[in-house]
DOSE-452292 format. One line per 8 residues: number of its first residue (from 0); their letters; for each residue x, y, z of C-alpha. Coordinates in nm, 3 decimals. Last residue first. Example, Ala and Ser with C-alpha at 12.3 -4.5 7.8 and 13.67 -1.06 7.14 Angstrom:
% DOSE-452292
1> SA> 1.367 -0.106 0.714; 1.230 -0.450 0.780
//
This chain:
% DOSE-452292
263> XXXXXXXX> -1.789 -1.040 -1.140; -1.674 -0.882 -0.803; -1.574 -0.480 -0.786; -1.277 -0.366 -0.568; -1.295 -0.401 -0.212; -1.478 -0.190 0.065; -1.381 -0.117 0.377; -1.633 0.050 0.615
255> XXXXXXXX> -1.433 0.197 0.911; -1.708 0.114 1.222; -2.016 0.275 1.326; -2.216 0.080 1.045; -2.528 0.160 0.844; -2.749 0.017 0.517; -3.089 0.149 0.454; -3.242 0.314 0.730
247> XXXXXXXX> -2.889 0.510 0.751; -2.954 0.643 0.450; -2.742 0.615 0.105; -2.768 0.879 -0.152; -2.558 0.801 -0.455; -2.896 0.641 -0.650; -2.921 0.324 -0.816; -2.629 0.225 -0.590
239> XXXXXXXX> -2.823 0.107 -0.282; -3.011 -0.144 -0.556; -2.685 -0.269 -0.600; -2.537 -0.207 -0.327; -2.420 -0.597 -0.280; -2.528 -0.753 -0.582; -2.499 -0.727 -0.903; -2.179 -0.575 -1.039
231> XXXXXXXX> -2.027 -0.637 -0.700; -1.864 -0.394 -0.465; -1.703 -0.591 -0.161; -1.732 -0.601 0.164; -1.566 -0.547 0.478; -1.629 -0.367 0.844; -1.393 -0.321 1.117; -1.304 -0.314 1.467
223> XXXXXXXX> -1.543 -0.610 1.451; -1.805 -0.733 1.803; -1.760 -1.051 1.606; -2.102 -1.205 1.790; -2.236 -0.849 1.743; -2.167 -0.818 1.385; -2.365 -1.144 1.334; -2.732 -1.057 1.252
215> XXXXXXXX> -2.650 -0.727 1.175; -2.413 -0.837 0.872; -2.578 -1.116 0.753; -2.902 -0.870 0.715; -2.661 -0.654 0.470; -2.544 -0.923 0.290; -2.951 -0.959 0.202; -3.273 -1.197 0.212
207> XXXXXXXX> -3.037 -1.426 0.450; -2.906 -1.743 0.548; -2.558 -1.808 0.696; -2.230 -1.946 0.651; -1.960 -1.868 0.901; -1.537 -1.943 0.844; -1.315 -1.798 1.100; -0.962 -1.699 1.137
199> XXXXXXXX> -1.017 -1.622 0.731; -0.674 -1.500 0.529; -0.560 -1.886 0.364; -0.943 -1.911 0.307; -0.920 -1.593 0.122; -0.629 -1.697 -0.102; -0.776 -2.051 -0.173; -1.112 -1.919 -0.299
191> XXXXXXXX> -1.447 -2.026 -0.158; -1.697 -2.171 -0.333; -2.083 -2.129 -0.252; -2.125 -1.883 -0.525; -2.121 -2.138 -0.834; -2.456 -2.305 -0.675; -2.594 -1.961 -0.707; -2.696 -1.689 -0.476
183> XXXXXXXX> -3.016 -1.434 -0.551; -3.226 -1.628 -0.245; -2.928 -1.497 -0.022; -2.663 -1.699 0.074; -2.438 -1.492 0.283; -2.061 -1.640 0.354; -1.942 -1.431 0.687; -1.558 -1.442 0.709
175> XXXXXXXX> -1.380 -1.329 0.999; -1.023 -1.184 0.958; -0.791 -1.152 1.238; -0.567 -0.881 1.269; -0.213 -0.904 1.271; -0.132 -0.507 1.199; 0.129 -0.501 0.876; 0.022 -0.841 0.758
167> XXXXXXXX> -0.365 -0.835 0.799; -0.390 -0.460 0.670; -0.214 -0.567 0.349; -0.466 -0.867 0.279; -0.740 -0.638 0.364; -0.587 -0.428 0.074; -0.487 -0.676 -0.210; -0.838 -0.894 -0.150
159> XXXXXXXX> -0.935 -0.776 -0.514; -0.540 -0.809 -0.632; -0.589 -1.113 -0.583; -0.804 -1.190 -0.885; -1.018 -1.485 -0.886; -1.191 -1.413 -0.574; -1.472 -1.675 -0.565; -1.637 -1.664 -0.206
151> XXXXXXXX> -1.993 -1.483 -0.372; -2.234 -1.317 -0.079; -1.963 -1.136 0.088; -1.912 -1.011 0.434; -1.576 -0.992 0.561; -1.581 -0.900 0.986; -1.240 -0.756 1.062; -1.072 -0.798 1.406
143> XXXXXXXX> -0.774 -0.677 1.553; -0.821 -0.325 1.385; -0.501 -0.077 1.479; -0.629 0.229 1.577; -0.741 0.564 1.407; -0.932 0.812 1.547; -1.351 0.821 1.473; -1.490 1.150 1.453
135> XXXXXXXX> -1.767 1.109 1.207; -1.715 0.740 1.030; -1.428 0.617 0.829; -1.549 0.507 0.501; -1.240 0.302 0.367; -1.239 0.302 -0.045; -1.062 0.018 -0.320; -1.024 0.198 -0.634
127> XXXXXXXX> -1.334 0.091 -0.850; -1.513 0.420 -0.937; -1.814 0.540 -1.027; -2.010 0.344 -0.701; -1.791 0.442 -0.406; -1.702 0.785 -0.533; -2.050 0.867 -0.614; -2.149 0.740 -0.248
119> XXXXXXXX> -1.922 0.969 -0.119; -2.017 1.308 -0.325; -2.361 1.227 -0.266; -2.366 1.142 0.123; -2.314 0.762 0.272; -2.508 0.719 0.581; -2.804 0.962 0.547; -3.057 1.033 0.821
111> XXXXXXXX> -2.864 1.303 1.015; -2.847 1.580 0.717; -2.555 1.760 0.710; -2.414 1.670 0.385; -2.101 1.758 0.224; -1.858 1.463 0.219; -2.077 1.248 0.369; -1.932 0.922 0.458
103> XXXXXXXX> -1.592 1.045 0.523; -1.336 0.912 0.237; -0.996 0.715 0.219; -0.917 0.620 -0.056; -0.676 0.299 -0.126; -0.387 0.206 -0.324; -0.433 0.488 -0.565; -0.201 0.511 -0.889
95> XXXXXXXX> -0.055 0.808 -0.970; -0.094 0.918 -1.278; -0.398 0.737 -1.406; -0.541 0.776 -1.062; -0.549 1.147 -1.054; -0.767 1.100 -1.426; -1.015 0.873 -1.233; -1.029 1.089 -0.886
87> XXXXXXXX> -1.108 1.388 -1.104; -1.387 1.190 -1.370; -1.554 1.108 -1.036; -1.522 1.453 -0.851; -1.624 1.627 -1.173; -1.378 1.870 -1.352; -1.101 2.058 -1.216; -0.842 1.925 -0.959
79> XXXXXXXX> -0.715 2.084 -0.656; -0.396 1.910 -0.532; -0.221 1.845 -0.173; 0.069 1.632 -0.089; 0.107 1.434 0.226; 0.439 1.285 0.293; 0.452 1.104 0.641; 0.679 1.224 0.907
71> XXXXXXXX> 0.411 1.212 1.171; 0.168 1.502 0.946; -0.033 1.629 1.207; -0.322 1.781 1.116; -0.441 2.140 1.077; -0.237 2.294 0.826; -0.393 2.032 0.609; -0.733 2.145 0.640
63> XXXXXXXX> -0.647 2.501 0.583; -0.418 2.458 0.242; -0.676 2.227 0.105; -0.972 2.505 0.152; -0.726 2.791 0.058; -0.653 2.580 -0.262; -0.983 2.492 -0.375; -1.108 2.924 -0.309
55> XXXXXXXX> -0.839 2.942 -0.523; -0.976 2.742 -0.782; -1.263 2.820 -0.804; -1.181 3.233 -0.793; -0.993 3.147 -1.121; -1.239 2.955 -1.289; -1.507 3.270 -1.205; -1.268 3.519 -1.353
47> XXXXXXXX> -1.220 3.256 -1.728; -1.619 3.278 -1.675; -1.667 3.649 -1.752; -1.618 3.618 -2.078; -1.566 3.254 -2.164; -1.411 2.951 -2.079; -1.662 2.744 -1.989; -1.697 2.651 -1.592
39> XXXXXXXX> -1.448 2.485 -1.404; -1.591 2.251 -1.137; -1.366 2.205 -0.823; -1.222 1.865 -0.671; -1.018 1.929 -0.375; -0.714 1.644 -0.303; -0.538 1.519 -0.059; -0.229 1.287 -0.158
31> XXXXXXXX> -0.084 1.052 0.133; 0.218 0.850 0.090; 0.240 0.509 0.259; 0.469 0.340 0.542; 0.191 0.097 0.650; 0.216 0.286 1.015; 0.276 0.631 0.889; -0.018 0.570 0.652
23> XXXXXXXX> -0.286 0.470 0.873; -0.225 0.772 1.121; -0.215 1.024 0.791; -0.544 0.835 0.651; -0.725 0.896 1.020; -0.583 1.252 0.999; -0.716 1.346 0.669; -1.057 1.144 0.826
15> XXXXXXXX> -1.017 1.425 1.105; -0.939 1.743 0.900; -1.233 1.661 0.644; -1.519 1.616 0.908; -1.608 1.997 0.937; -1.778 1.876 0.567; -1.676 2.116 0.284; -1.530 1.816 0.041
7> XXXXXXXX> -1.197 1.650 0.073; -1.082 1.354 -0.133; -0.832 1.202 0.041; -0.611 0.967 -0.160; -0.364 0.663 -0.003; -0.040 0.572 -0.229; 0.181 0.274 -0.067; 0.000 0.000 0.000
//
């Protein structure tokens, strides 16, 4: 793991989930890039002004929030980008390639009810660089114990389990694997790969209309410094996903949400 990105938005919760990638990073030896994603506007007549003011306005907000953390030695770099915060994360990624992102679950939004915001959930479901939600005021510490919920246990690529895989060996936590089948699952689902079986301290199947439901009916026998699933083309968020908007009704943890790259 060695390049973590921090999209920013105007949430008071910027300066602590910078922090929470900074404490992360010192310990896995990674770089940290922050970044402020601004929309540029046609260049013309009094718009070329406008861009300019965007853009600043970027810069000061990038410039306070990381003049209030504490670096720990670790390199953290800070870029605005122009364009769309999706297109901006992909085109950042093409030149430096992103481990991991590390995002707050609402980027911008105030209201109480929702979980994952606009900006975040557009991140989570236009992309497929592996993402850590790390909720409202929550400091970093080592995770002892992850809770893996997945409905499919074929991982044909490994670079899919790359980053719990990376958290295991640098902290020694124990992975717990939770095997939904839900009336959607196949006969081809019930397999699990060699490389995640190689990762599990503990193997559960259970029964359930969602992953989701797997994951509140067990979480408290885990008790999980840690949450982890993975994006699927169908599947997991996939009805979540039809809009960016996620509410706490509809899916919720209090713990870092990891989530892997995207499942066949």
């Amino acid at each position: 793991m060695k390049n973590i990105l921090v999209p920013i938005g105007s949430s008071k919760g910027a300066v602590n989930t910078l922090q929470y990638a900074i404490d992360l990073a010192q310990l896995v030896d990674a770089n940290v890039y922050v970044i402020s994603v601004f929309q540029e506007f046609s260049k013309a007549g009094s718009a070329t002004k406008l861009n300019t003011i965007l853009k600043e306005d970027s810069e000061n907000r990038l410039d306070e929030v990381v003049s209030k953390v504490d670096h720990k030695g670790v390199s953290v770099v800070a870029h605005p980008i122009k364009g769309g915060v999706v297109d901006g994360v992909e085109r950042f990624n093409k030149h430096v390639p992103v481990d991991l992102m590390v995002l707050s679950p609402r980027s911008n939004s105030i209201r109480e009810e929702v979980y994952l915001g606009n900006t975040t959930g557009k991140l989570v479901k236009g992309t497929n660089i592996p993402v850590l939600i790390v909720p409202d005021n929550e400091a970093f510490s080592e995770p002892s114990q992850i809770l893996m919920a997945f409905k499919n246990g074929n991982f044909d690529k490994k670079k899919q389990l790359e980053p719990l895989r990376k958290i295991q060996k640098h902290f020694g936590t124990e992975v717990h694997l939770l095997h939904v089948d839900t009336p959607e699952s196949t006969e081809e689902m019930q397999g699990l790969s060699e490389d995640l079986k190689a990762m599990s301290s503990s193997y559960t199947t259970t029964s359930n209309a969602t992953t989701y439901q797997g994951v509140l009916e067990h979480f408290q026998n885990i008790n999980p410094d840690m949450v982890c699933v993975v994006r699927r083309k169908r599947g997991f968020f996939k009805k979540l996903w039809e809009k960016n908007v996620v509410l706490k009704k509809e899916f919720f943890t209090s713990k870092p949400l990891l989530i892997l790259r995207v499942q066949e």
